[in-house]
Each structure stands twice: as C-alpha cells, then as structure tokens.
N, C-alpha and C positions, 0 to 999 in steps of 0.2 A: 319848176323850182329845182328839180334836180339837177335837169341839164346845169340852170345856172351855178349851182353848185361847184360841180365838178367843171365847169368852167375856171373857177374861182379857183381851186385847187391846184387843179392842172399850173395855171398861170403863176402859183408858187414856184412850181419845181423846172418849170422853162424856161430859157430865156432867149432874150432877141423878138425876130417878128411874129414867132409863137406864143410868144407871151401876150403881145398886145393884141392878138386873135382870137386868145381866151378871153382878157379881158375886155375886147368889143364882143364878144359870145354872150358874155354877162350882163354887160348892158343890156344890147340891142333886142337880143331874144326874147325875152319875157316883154319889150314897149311891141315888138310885132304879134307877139301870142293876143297881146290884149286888143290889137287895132283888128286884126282877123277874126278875133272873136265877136268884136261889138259890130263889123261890117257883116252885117244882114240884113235884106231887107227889110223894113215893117209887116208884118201881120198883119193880112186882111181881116178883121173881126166880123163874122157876120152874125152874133147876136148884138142886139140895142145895150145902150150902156144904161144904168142903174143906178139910181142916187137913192141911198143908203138915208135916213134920219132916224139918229136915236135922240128917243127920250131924254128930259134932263131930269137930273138926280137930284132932288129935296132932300137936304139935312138937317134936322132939327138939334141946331146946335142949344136952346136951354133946356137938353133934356135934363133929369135927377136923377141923380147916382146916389146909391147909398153905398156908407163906410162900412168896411167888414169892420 
C-alpha cells in the first residue's frame, strides 16, 4: 500500500509519460502482490481431516421471571 501511495502522489506532481507510469504503478502493483501471493502450491496435509459435532442448545423459552 505504500508503494501505491506514493505512486499516487508522485502522479500528482508529474506530468507526461511519468505520470501515467505512476498511475499504472498504482493499479497494477498491488493486482500482482495479490496473484503472487495466492500462487502457491497447495499443502500437502498429512494429518486425517476431523469433523467437528457440537451439541445443540435447549432454551427453555417459558421460563418465570419475577418483577423486581
């Protein structure tokens, strides 16, 4: 995010083909942070997967309240 920032900045005070090199900076940069980050292989697991059951909760909704 910083970079993109100061991408963003930059692209105020430039102008011409500098300008639109920041502001392709600012796009592009953070959709490749994100596709580089999610491109990893899957994880081998070698423990067994575990199915979780919980309990269901009973509410006894006619319970008696008394009036302070």
């Amino acid at each position: 995010m910083t970079i993109r920032v100061v991408c963003i900045v930059s692209a105020i005070f430039v102008e011409g083909w500098l300008m639109w090199l920041c502001f392709a900076g600012a796009i592009f940069l953070p959709y490749f942070a994100v596709v580089i980050a999610n491109a990893q292989a899957p994880k081998s697991s070698t423990m067994n997967p575990v199915t979780v059951v919980a309990k269901p909760i009973s509410v006894d909704l006619g319970a008696q309240f008394k009036k302070p």
